[in-house]
NUPAVO-42466 format. One record per residue (C-alpha): residue number from 1; residue in one letter; x, y, z. Coordinates in Angstrom, 3 decimals, padded with zeros to 6 digits. Layout:
<pts>
+-----+---+----------+----------+----------+
!   k ! r !     east !    north !       up !
+-----+---+----------+----------+----------+
! NUM ! A !        X !        Y !        Z !
...
+-----+---+----------+----------+----------+
</pts>
This chain:
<pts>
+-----+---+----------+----------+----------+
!   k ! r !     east !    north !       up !
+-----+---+----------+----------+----------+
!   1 ! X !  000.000 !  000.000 !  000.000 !
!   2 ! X !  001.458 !  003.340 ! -000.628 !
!   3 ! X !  001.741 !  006.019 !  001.712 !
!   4 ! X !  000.544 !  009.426 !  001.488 !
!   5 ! X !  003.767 !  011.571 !  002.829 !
!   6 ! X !  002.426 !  014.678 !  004.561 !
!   7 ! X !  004.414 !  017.307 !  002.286 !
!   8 ! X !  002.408 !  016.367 ! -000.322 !
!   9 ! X ! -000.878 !  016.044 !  001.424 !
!  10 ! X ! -000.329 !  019.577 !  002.637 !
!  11 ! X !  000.520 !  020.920 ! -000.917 !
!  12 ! X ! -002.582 !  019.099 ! -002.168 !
!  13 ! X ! -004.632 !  021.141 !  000.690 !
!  14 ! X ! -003.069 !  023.994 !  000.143 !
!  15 ! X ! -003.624 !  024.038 ! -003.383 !
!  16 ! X ! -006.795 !  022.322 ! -004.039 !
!  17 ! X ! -008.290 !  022.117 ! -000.480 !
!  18 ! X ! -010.445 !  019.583 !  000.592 !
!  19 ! X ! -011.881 !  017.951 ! -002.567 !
!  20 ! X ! -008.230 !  017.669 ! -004.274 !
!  21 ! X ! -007.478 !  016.033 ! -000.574 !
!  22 ! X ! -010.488 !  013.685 ! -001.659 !
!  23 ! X ! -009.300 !  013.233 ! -004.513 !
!  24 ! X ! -005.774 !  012.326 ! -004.023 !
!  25 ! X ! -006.692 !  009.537 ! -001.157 !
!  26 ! X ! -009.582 !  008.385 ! -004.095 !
!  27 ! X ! -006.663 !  007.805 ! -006.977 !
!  28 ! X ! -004.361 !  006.026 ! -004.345 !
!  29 ! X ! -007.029 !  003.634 ! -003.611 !
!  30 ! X ! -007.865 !  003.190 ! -006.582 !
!  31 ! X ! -004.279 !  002.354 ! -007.760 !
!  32 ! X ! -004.656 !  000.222 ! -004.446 !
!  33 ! X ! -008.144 ! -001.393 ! -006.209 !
!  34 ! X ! -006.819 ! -002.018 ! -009.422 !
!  35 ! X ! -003.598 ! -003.922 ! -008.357 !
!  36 ! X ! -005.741 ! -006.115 ! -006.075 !
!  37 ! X ! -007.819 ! -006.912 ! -009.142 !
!  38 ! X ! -004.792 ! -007.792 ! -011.198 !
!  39 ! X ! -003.737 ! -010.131 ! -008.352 !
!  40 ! X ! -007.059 ! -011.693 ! -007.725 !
!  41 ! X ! -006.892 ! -012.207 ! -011.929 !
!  42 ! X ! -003.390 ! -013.679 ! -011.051 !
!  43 ! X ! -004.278 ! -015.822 ! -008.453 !
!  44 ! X ! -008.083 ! -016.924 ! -010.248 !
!  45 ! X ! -006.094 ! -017.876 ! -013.822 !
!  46 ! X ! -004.028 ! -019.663 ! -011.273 !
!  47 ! X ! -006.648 ! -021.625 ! -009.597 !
!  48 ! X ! -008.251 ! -022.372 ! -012.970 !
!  49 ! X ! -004.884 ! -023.815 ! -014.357 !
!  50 ! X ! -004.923 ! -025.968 ! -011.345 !
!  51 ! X ! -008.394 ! -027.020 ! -011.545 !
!  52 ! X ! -007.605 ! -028.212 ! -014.984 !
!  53 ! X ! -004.859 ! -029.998 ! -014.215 !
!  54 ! X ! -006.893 ! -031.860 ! -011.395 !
!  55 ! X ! -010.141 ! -032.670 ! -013.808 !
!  56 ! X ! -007.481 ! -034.352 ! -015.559 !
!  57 ! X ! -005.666 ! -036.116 ! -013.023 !
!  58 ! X ! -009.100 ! -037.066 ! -012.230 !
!  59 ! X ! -009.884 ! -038.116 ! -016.052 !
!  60 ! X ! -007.016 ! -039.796 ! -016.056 !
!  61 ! X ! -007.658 ! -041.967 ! -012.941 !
!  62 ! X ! -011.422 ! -042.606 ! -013.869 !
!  63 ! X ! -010.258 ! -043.922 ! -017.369 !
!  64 ! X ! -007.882 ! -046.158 ! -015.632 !
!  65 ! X ! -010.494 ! -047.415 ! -013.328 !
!  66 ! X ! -012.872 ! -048.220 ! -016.232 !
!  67 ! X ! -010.288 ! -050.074 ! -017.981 !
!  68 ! X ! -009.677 ! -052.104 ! -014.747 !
!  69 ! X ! -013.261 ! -052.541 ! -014.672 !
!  70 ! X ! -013.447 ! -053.975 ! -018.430 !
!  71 ! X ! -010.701 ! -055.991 ! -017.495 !
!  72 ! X ! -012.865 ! -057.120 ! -014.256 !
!  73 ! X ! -015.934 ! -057.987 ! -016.492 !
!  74 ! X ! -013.898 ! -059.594 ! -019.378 !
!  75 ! X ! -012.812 ! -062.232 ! -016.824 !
!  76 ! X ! -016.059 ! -062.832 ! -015.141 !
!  77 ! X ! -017.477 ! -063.055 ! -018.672 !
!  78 ! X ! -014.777 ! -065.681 ! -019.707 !
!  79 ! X ! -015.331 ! -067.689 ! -015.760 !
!  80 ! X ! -019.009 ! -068.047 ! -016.602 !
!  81 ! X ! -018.329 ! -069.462 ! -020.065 !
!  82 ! X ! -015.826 ! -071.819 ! -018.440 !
!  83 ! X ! -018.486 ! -072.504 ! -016.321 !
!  84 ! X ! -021.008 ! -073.384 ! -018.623 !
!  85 ! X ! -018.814 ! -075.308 ! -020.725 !
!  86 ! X ! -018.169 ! -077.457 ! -017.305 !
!  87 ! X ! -021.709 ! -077.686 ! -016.799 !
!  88 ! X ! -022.460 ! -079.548 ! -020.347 !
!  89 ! X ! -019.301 ! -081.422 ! -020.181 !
!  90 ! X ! -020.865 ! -082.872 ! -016.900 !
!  91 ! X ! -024.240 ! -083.431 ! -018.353 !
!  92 ! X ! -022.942 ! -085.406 ! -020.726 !
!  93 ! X ! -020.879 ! -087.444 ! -018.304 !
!  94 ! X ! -023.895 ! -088.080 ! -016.500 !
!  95 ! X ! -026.140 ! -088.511 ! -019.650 !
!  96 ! X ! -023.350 ! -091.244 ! -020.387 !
!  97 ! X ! -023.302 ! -092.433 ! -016.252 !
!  98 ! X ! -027.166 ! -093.130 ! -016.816 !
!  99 ! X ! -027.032 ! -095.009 ! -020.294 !
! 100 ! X ! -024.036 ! -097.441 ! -018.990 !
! 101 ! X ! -026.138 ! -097.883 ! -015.399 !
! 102 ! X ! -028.874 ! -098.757 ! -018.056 !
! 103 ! X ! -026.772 ! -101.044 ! -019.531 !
! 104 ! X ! -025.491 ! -102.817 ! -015.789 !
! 105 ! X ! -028.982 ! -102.736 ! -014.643 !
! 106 ! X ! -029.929 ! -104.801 ! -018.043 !
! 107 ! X ! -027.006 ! -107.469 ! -017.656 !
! 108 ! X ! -028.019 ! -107.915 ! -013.836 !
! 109 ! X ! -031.668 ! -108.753 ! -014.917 !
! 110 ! X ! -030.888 ! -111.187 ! -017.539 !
! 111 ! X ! -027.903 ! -112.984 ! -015.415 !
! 112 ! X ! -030.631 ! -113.120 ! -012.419 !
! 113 ! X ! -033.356 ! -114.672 ! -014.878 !
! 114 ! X ! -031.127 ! -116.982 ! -016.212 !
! 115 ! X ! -029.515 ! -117.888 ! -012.689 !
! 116 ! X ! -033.694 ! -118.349 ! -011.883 !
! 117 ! X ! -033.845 ! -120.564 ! -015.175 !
! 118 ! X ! -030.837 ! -122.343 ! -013.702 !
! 119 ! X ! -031.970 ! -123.311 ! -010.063 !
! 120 ! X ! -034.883 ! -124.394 ! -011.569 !
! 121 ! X ! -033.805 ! -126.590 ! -014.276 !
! 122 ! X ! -031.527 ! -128.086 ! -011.032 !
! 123 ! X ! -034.306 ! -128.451 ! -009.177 !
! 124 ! X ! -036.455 ! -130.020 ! -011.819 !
! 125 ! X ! -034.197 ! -132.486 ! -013.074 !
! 126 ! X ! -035.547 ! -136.053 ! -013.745 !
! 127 ! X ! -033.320 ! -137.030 ! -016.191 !
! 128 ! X ! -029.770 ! -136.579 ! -013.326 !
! 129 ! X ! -029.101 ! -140.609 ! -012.388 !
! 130 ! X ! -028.430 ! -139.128 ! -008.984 !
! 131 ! X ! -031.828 ! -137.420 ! -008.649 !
! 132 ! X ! -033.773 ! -140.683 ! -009.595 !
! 133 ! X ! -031.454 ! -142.902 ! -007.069 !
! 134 ! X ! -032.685 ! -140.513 ! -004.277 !
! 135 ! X ! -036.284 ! -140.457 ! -005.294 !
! 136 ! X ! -036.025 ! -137.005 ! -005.981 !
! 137 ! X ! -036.437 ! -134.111 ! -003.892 !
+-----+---+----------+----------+----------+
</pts>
């Protein structure tokens, strides 16, 4: 802030009186007004140069985070098809399991009807020499 030195305050009184006093303390604080302006221009092209470099900071970071996230959802994407592709590999195992347990469950049925047809024949047999020396069972 500049001073007003009292020599030339009094020659401003003397000469102009009161409204030149006025006058002189208004163009001081205006100089005073207009400097402040040009620093709070300073300091305001200032903050917007460091606004701009945080948006993109910020930019930056968000497009790195929505990469990561791509990333993220390209994987999942690929688990679940792994997934699936384990899923039908294991219905088919089973669609296999169940045909050859059709298969077992076949054979067991016709060895126990012909183990039947074989006790029975045993039983049944008149013709055996043995059988008709004990009279038969």
């Amino acid at each position: 802030m500049e001073v007003i030195s009292l020599p030339l305050a009094v020659t401003v009184m003397t000469t102009f009186g009161f409204p030149g006093l006025f006058f002189l303390v208004w163009w001081f604080d205006h100089k005073k007004m207009v400097r402040d302006e040009a620093e709070r221009q300073r300091q305001f092209s200032e903050f917007q140069r460091l606004q701009a470099r945080q948006f993109s900071e910020f930019k930056d970071a968000q497009n790195a985070l929505i990469a990561q996230y791509r990333e993220d959802v390209v994987g999942m994407k690929r688990l679940y098809e792994n997934n699936v592709y384990l899923v039908d590999n294991y219905k088919a195992l089973m669609d296999r399991m169940d045909k050859l347990l059709e298969d077992v469950l076949s054979a067991l049925s016709l060895n126990t009807q012909t183990l039947t047809h074989l006790d029975s024949s045993v039983q049944h047999n008149d013709f055996c020499p043995v059988a008709r020396k004990d009279g038969g069972r």
